[in-house]
C-alpha positions as a printed NumPy array, in Angstrom:
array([[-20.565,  43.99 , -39.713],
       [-21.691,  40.798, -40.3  ],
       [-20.305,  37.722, -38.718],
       [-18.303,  35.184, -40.764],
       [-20.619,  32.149, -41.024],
       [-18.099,  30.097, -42.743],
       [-15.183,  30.302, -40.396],
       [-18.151,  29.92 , -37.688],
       [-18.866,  26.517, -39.311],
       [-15.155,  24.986, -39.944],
       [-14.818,  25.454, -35.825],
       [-17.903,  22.753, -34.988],
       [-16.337,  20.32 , -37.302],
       [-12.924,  20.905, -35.919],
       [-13.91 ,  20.26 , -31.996],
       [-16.026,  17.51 , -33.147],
       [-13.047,  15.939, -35.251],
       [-11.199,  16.231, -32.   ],
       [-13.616,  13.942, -29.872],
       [-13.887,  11.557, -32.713],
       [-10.069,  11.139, -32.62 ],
       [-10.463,  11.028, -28.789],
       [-13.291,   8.409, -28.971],
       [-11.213,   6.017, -31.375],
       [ -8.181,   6.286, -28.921],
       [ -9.789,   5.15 , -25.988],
       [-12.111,   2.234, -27.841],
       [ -8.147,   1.12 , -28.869],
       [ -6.77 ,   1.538, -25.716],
       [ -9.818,  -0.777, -24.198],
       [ -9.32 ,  -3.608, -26.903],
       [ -5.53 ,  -3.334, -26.134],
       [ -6.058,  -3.22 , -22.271],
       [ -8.515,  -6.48 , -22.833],
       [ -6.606,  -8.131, -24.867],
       [ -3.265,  -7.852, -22.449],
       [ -5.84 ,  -8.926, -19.904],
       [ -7.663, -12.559, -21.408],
       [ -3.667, -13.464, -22.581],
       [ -1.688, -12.414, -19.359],
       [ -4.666, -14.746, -17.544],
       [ -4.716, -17.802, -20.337],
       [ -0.632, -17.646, -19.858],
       [ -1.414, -17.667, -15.578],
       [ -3.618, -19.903, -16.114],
       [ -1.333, -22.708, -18.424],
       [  1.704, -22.226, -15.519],
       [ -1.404, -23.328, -13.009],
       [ -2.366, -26.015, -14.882],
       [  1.421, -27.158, -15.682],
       [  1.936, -27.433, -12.041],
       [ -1.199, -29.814, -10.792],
       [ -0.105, -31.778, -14.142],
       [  3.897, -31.958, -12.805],
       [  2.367, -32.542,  -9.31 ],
       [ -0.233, -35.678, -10.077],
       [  2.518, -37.142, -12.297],
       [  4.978, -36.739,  -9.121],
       [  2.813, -38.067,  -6.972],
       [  2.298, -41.403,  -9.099],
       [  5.781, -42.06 ,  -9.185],
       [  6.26 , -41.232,  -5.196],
       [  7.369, -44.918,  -4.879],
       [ 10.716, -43.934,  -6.493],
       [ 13.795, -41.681,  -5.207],
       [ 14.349, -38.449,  -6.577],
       [ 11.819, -39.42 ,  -9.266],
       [  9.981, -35.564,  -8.731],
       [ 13.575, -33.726,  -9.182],
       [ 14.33 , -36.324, -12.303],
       [ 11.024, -35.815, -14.121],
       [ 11.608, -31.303, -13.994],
       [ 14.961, -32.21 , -15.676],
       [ 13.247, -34.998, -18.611],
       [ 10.535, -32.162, -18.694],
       [ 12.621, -29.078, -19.493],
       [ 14.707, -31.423, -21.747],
       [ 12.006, -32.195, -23.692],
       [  9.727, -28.349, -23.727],
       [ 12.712, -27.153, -24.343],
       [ 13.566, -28.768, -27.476],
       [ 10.014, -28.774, -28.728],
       [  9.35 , -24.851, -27.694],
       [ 12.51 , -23.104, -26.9  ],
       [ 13.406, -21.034, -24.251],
       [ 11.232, -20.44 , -21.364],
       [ 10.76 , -23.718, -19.544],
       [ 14.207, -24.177, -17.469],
       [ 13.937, -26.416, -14.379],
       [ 13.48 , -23.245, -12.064],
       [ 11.037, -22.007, -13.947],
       [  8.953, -25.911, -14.206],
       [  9.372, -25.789, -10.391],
       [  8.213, -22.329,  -9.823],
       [  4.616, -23.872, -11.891],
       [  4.849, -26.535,  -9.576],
       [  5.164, -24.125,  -6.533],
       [  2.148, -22.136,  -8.405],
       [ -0.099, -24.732,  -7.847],
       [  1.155, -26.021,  -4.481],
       [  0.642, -22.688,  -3.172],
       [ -3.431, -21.911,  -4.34 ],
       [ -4.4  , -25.299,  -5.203],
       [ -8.213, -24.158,  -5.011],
       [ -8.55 , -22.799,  -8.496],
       [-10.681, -19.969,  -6.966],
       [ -8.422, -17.977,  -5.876],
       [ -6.864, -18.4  ,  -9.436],
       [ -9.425, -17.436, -11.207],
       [-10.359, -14.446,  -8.609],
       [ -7.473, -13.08 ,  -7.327],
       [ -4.513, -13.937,  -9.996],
       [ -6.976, -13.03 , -13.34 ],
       [ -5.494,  -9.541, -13.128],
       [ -2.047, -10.081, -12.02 ],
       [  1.22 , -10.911, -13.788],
       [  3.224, -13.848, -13.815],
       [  5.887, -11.928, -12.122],
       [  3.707, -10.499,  -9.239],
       [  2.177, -14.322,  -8.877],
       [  6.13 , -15.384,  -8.191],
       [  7.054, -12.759,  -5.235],
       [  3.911, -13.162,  -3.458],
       [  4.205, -17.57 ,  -3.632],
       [  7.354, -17.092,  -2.04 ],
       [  5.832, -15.39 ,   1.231],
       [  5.667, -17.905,   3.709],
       [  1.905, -17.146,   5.747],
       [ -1.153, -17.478,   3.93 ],
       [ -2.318, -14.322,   5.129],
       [  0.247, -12.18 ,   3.956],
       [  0.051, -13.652,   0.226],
       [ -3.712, -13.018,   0.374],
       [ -2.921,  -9.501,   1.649],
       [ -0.697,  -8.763,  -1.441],
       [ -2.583, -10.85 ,  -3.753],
       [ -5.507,  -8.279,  -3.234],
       [ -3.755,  -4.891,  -2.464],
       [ -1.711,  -5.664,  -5.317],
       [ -5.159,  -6.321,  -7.689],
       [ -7.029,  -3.458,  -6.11 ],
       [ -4.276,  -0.541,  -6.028],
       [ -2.874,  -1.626,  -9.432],
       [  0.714,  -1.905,  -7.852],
       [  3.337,  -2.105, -10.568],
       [  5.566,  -5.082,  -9.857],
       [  8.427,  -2.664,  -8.754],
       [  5.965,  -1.261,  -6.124],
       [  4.709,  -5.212,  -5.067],
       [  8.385,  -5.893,  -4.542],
       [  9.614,  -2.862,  -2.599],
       [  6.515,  -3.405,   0.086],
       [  7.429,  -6.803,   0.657],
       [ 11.23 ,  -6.082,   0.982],
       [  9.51 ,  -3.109,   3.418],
       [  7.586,  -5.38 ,   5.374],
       [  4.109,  -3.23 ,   4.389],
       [  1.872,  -5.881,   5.435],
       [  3.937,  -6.751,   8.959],
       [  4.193,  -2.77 ,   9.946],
       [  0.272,  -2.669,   9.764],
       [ -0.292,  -5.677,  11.91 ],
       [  2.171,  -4.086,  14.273],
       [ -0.23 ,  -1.294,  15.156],
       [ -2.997,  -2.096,  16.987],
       [ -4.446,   1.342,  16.875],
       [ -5.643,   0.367,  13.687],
       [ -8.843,  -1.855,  15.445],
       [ -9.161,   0.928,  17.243],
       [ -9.771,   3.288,  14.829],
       [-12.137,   1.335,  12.911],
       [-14.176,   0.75 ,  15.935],
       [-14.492,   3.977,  16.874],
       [-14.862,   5.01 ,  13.079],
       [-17.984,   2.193,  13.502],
       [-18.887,   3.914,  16.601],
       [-19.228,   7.611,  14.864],
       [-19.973,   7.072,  11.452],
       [-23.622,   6.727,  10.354],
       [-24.194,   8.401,   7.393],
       [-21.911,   5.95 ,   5.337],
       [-20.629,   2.174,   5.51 ],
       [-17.264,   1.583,   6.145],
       [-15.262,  -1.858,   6.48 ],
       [-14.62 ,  -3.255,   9.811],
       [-10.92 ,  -2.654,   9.166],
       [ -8.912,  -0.26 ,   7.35 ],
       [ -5.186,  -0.132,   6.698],
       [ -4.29 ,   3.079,   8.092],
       [ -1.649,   3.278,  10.723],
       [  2.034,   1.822,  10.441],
       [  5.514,   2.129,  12.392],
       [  7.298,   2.304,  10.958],
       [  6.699,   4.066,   7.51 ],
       [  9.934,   3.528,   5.449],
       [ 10.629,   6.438,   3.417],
       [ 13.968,   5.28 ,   1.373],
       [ 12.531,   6.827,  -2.057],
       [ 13.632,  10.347,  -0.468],
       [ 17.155,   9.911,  -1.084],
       [ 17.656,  11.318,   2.454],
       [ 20.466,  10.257,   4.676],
       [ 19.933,   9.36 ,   7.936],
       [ 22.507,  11.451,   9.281],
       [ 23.011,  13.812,   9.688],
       [ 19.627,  14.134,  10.503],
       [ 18.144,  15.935,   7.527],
       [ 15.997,  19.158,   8.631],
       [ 12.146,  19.247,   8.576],
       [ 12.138,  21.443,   6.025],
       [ 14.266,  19.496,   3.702],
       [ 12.486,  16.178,   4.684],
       [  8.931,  17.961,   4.308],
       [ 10.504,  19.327,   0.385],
       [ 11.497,  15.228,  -0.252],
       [  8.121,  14.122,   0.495],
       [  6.444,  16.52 ,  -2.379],
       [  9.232,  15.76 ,  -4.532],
       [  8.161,  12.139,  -4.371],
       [  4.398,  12.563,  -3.246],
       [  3.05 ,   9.677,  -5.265],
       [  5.567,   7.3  ,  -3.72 ],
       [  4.777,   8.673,  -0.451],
       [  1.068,   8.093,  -1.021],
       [  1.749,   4.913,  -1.908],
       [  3.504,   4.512,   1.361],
       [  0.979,   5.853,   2.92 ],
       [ -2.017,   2.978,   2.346],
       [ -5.226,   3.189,   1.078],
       [ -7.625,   6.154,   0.139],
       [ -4.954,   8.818,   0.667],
       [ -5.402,  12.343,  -1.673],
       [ -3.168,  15.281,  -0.817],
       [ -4.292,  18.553,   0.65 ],
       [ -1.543,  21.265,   1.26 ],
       [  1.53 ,  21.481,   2.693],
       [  2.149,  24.423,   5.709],
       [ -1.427,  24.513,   5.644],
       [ -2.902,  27.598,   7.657],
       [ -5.091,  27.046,   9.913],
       [ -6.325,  30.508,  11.475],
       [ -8.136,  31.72 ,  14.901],
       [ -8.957,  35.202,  16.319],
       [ -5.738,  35.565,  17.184],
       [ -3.202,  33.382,  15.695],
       [ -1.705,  31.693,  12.532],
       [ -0.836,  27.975,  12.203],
       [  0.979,  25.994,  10.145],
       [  0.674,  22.222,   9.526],
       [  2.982,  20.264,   7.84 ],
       [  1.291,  17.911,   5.291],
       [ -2.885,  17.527,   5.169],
       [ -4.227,  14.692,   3.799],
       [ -7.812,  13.604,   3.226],
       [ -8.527,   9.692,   3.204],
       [-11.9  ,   9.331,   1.251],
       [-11.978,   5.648,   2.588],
       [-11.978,   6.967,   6.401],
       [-13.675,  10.224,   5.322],
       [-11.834,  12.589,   7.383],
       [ -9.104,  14.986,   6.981],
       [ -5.459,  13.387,   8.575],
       [ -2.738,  15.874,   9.251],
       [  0.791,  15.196,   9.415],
       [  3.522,  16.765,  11.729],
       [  6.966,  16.234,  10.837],
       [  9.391,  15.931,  13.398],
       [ 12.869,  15.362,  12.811],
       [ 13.907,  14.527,  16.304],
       [ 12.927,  12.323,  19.395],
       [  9.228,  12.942,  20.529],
       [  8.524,  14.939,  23.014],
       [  5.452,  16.007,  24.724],
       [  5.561,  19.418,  23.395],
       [  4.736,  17.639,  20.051],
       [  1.745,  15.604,  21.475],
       [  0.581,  18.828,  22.629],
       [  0.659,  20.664,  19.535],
       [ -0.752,  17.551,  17.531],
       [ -3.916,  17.937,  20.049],
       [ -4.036,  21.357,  19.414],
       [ -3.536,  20.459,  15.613],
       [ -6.83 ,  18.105,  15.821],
       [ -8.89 ,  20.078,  17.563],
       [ -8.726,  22.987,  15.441],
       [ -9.3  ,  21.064,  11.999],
       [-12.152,  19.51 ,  13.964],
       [-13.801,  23.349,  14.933],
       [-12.843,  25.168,  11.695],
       [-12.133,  22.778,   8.672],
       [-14.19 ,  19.608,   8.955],
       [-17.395,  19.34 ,   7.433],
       [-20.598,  18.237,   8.284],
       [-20.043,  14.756,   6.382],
       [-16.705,  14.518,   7.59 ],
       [-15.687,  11.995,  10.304],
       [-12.988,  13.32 ,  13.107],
       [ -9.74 ,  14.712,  11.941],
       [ -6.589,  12.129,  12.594],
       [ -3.142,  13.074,  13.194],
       [ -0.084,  11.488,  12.65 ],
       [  3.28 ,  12.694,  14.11 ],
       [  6.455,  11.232,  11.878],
       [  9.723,  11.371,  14.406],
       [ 12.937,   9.652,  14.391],
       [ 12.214,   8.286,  17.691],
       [  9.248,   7.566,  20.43 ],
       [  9.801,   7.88 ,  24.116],
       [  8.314,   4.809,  25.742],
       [  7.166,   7.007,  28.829],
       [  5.725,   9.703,  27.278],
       [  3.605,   7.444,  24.74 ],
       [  2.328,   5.825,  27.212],
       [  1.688,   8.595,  30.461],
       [  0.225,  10.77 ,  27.228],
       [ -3.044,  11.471,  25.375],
       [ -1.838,   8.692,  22.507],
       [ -2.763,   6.224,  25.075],
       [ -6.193,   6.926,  25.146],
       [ -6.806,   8.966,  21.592],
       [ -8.35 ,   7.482,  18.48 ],
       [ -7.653,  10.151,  16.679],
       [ -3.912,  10.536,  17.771],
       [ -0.884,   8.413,  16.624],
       [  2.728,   8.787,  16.939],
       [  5.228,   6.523,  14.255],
       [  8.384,   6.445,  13.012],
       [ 10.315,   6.844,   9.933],
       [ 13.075,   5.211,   8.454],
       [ 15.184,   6.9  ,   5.792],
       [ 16.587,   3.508,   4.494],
       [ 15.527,   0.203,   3.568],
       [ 15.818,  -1.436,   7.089],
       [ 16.895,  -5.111,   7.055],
       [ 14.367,  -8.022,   7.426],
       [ 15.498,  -8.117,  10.971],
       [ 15.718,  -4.839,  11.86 ],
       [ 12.015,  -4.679,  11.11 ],
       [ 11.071,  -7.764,  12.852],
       [ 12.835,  -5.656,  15.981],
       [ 11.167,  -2.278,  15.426],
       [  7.704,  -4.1  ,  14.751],
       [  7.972,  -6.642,  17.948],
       [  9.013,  -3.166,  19.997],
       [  6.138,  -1.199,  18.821],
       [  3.628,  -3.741,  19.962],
       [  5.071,  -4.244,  22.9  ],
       [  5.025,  -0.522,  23.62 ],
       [  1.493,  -0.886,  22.052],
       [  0.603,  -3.271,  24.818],
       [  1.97 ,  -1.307,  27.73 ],
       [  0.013,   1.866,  27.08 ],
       [ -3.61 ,  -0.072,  26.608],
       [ -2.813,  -1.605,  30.197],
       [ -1.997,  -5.143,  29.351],
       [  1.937,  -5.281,  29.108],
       [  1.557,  -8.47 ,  31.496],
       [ -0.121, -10.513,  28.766]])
């Protein structure tokens, strides 16, 4: 029987008609996505300029009382009438805070190109120059949504980094080992705590591991998020086999920053050494049986609800690079609370490198 040359010809055309669509969708999506882009930055860009205008003008008429706080009321008066809504005193201060806060005009035209008008007017309001730089790029390089800029500042994400020291560590010893590939002198990796709020878990009673290991693949893109840079996930009760024996880890990660496999045990309770134990164990293995040749050394990280000061620092976390112990919060901590937990966490930090007397 002959084959149907016909119907074999209308099935090319068909697939090919299907790219074409494809093709015009994403040349669309581009113009769109450019478009969004040059206005978002022409509109940044105006509020900037606004604000060194309000500012100069200010400071020409510094001789006079209350002339700065007089001139944003004239101004708004008069925008206002001529454009609309839009330029209300707050908002004619916040340009004026714009500009006060990058007055070099390249970071504006580096950093703030790709961000909205509403991330630009959380991160102003950070006090330290460092931490607005920090979210000014984490914010342009990981695309964060201005939901997600404004839940990791309530969260402190910035703060719990600096809080572990371990995190020098790590990339010196990643400097130390690695050789095949460049990596940067410091990475984001480690924080305590992690805040975990998006679970929907209560805080007591004390969830179980299994329910709080479920909540974390329920909201696993949050969690990455949470997580830092370079995180992709793995498995969850991930066997790991010998000889003799089956074992299960919690969550695997792989961090294609770090290059190396991280493992996660959940614990749901205080730490105990039993848990630094099996972490070792953990690392070891995933070291001998699952890490490739490319691969730098495996890191774990054990979650728990709390650390024991004396067993962090009489253990193996004291001298391990590839070891780390944090914990979890299941609600949005208050701004002090976190200033507590991150001031106690470098302390304990301190105490089990050997210079608590500093």
């Amino acid at each position: 029987m002959k084959p149907n040359k016909n119907k074999q010809n209308n099935i090319a055309p068909a697939k090919n008609e299907k790219q074409f669509f494809a093709d015009i969708l994403m040349i669309l999506n581009e113009g769109r996505h450019k478009t969004y882009t040059a206005v978002n930055f022409a509109m940044v860009e105006t509020y900037w300029n606004i604000g060194k205008r309000i500012v100069e003008q200010e400071q020409h008429g510094k001789e006079r009382a209350n002339y700065g706080d007089q001139l944003l009321v004239n101004l708004s008066r008069y925008l206002s009438g001529t454009f609309g809504k839009g330029f209300s005193v707050a908002n004619l201060w916040n340009f004026r805070q714009f500009y006060l806060t990058w007055q070099n005009d390249e970071i504006l035209y580096t950093l703030c190109r790709e961000l909205s008008w509403s991330h630009i007017r959380l991160i102003m309001r950070l006090d330290s120059e460092k931490t607005r730089n920090y979210y000014l790029n984490e914010s342009r390089a990981q695309g964060w949504s201005v939901r997600v800029l404004e839940r990791n500042i309530q969260a402190s994400y910035f703060e719990r980094l600096l809080s572990s020291q371990k995190t020098e560590l790590l990339a010196t010893n990643q400097e130390n080992t690695q050789t095949k590939t460049d990596s940067p002198a410091k990475l984001d990796l480690i924080k305590d705590p992690y805040v975990l709020e998006f679970l929907n878990l209560p805080e007591n009673p004390t969830p179980k591991e299994t329910d709080l290991e479920s909540a974390i693949i329920s909201h696993l893109r949050e969690f990455l998020l949470e997580m830092g840079r370079g995180f992709s996930f793995v498995g969850r009760q991930f066997r790991i086999s010998t000889e003799t024996s089956h074992f299960y880890i919690d969550l695997v990660f792989y961090n294609y920053l770090l290059k190396c496999f991280v493992v996660i045990d959940l614990k749901t309770k205080k730490l105990t050494h039993q848990d630094i134990g099996q972490m070792d164990m953990y690392v070891r293995m995933f070291d001998k049986l699952k890490r490739g040749e490319d691969d730098n050394p495996t890191i774990g990280i054990i979650l728990c609800t709390e650390k024991d000061e004396t067993i962090v620092k009489y253990s193996v976390l004291s001298e391990s690079n590839q070891i780390f112990t944090s914990k979890y919060r299941l609600i949005l901590p208050t701004e002090e609370e976190l200033t507590e937990e991150i001031v106690r966490n470098v302390r304990y930090l301190r105490e089990t490198q050997g210079d608590g007397d500093e």
